[in-house]
FITOR-338698 format. One line per 2 residues: for each residue y, x, z of C-alpha. Coordinates in pm, whole numbers, plus 32768, in hexadecimal, padded with zeros to 4 digits. Example, Ala and Ser with C-alpha at 12.3 -4.5 7.8 and 13.67 -1.06 7.14 Angstrom:
REM FITOR-338698
7E3E,84CE,830C ~ 7F96,8557,82CA $
This chain:
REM FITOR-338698
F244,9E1F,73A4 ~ F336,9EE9,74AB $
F1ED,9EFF,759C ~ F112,9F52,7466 $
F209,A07F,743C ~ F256,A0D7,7576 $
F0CB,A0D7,75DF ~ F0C6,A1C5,74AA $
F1C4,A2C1,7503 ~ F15F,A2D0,7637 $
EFD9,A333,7600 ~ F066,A442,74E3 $
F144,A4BD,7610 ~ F051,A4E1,770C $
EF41,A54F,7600 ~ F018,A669,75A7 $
F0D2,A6C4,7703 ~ F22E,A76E,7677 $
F267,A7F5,77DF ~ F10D,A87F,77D7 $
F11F,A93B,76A8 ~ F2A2,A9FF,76E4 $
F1DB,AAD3,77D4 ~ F0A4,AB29,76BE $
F1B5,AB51,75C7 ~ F253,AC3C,7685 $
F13A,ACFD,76C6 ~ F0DA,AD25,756D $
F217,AD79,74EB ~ F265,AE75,75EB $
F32A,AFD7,752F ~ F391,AEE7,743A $
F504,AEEB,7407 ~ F5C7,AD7A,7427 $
F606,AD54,72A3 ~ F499,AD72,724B $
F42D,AC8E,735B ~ F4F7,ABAF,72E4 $
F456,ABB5,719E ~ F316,ABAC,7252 $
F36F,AA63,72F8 ~ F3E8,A9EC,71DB $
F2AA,AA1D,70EE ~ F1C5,A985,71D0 $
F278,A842,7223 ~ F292,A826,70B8 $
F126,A88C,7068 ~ F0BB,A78A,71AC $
F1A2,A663,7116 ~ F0C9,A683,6FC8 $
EF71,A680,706F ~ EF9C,A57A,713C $
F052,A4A3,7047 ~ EF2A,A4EE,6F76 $
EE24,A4CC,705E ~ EED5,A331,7075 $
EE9A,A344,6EE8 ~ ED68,A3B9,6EBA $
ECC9,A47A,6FE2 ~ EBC1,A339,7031 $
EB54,A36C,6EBD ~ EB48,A4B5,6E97 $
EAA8,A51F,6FB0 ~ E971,A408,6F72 $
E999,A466,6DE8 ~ E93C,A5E9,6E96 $
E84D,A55E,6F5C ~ E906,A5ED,7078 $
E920,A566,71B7 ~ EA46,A567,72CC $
E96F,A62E,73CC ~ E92D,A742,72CC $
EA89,A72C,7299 ~ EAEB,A760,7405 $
E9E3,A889,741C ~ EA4E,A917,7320 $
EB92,A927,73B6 ~ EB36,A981,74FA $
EA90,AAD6,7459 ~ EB81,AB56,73A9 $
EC8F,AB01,7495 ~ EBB4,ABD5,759A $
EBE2,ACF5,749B ~ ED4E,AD12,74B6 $
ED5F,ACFF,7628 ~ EC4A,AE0C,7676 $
ED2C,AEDC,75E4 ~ EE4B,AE85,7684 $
ED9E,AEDB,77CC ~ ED4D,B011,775F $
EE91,B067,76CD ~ EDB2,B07E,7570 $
EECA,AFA6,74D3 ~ EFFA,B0AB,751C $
EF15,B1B7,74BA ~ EEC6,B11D,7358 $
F021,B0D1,7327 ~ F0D1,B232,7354 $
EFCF,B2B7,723C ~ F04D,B1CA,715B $
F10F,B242,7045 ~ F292,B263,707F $
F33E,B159,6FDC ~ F1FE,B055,7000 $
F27B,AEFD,7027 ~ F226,AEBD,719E $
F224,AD69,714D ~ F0EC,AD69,7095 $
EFDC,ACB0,70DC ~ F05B,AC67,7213 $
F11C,AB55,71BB ~ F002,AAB4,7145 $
EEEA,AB0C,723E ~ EEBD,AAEC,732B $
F040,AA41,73A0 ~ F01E,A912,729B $
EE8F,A91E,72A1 ~ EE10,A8DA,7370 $
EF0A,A8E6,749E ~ F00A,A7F2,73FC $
EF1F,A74C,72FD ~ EDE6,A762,73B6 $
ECB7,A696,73BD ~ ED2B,A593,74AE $
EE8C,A56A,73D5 ~ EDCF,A555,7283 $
ED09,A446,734F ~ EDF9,A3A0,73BF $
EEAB,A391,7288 ~ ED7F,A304,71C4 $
ED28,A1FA,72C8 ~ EEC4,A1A7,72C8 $
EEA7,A187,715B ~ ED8E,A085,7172 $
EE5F,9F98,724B ~ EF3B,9F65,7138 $
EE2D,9EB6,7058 ~ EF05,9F94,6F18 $
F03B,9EE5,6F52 ~ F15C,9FD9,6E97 $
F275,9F83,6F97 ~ F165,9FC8,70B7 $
F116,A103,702E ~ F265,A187,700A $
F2A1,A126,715D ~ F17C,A202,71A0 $
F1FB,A305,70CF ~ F349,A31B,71AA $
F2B0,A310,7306 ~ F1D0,A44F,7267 $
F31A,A4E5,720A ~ F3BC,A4A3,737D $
F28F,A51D,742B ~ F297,A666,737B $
F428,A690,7389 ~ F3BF,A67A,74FC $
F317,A787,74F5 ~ F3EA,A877,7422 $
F4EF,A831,750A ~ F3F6,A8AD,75FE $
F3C6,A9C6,7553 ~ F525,AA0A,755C $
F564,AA00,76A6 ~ F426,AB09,76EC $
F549,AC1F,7706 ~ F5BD,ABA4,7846 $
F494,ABC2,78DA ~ F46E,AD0C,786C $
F5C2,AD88,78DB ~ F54E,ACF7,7A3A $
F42E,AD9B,7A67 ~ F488,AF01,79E5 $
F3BA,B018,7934 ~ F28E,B05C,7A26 $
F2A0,AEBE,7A5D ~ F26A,AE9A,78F0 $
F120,AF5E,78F0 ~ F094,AEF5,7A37 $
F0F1,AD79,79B4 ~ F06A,ADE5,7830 $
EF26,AE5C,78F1 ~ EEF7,ACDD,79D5 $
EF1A,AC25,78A6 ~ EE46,ACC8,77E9 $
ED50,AC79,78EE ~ EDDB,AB07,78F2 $
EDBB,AB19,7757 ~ EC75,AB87,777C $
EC08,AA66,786A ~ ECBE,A95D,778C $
EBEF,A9F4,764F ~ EA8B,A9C5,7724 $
EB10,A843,7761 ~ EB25,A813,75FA $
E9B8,A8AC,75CE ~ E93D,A7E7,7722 $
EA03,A6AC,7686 ~ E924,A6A6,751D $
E7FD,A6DF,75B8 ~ E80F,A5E0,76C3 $
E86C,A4F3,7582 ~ E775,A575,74CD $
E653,A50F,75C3 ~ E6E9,A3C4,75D5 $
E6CF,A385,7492 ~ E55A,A3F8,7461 $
């Protein structure tokens, strides 16, 4: 049982790379002020806790209920992920945002895409999180188990979230956009693996 778990958290871990993401957070939170990131990191770890909790549920049934399969679901992903970080690269983001109406929750939407889908609860978590829930042949204890090493993996990466200000206090103003800029190259290239990921499954399944 101990390996069971610790096999678990550690797949959800490297699936979801906490150290990996502090950078993209920071990048697409950048002219936010610390209380609403905050909020920001909070939302999504909550809004990632309850799809991947319910992708162990009821992901393997809904998505073959839908007739959807994983590789859609990872190019799907990919796509809309590329969205956000073309315009990030060209500064499209920043621009949308300062036309927004004063008082606008700058939390919106955000929150929930694309920080908890699909860079926290992205196609390889909600994966991993199905196949996870299979091993425990519906066992109730096993599944809360699961339920908890879900909840650890994404504390993990609110507190990495929460440490993103450091890095930004490191690198300085100019840093921040010449660092926003690479990773939303590096975002970019992450959302074309997703795309080159279903479609590679895809084939292998024809």
């Amino acid at each position: 049982m101990l390996h069971e778990l610790t096999t678990a958290l550690v797949t959800l871990l490297v699936v979801m790379d906490p150290p990996g993401l502090a950078p993209i957070f920071l990048g697409l939170t950048r002219g936010i002020g610390p209380t609403e990131r905050q909020g920001i990191a909070s939302q999504a770890s909550l809004i990632a806790f309850a799809v991947m909790a319910g992708a162990a549920l009821i992901g393997n049934w809904l998505l073959h209920t839908l007739g959807i399969g994983l590789p859609a679901f990872r190019i799907a992903g990919g796509l809309l992920l590329f969205a956000i970080a073309f315009e990030q690269v060209f500064e499209k983001r920043h621009q949308r945002k300062a036309h927004q109406a004063e008082g606008r929750d700058p939390a919106e939407g955000l929150a929930a895409f694309p920080l908890a889908i699909p860079l926290m609860a992205g196609p390889g978590a909600i994966t991993a999180c199905v196949l996870l829930a299979g091993r425990t042949g519906g066992d109730p204890r096993r599944m809360a188990l699961l339920f908890l090493i879900i909840g650890l993996s994404v504390a993990s990466c609110y507190l990495a979230f929460r440490a993103a200000p450091l890095l930004e206090k490191m690198v300085g103003d100019k840093g921040q956009i010449v660092f926003a800029r690479l990773l939303g190259v590096l975002l970019a290239a992450l959302a074309v693996q997703y795309v080159v990921n279903g479609i590679l499954a895809l084939r292998a399944g024809a």
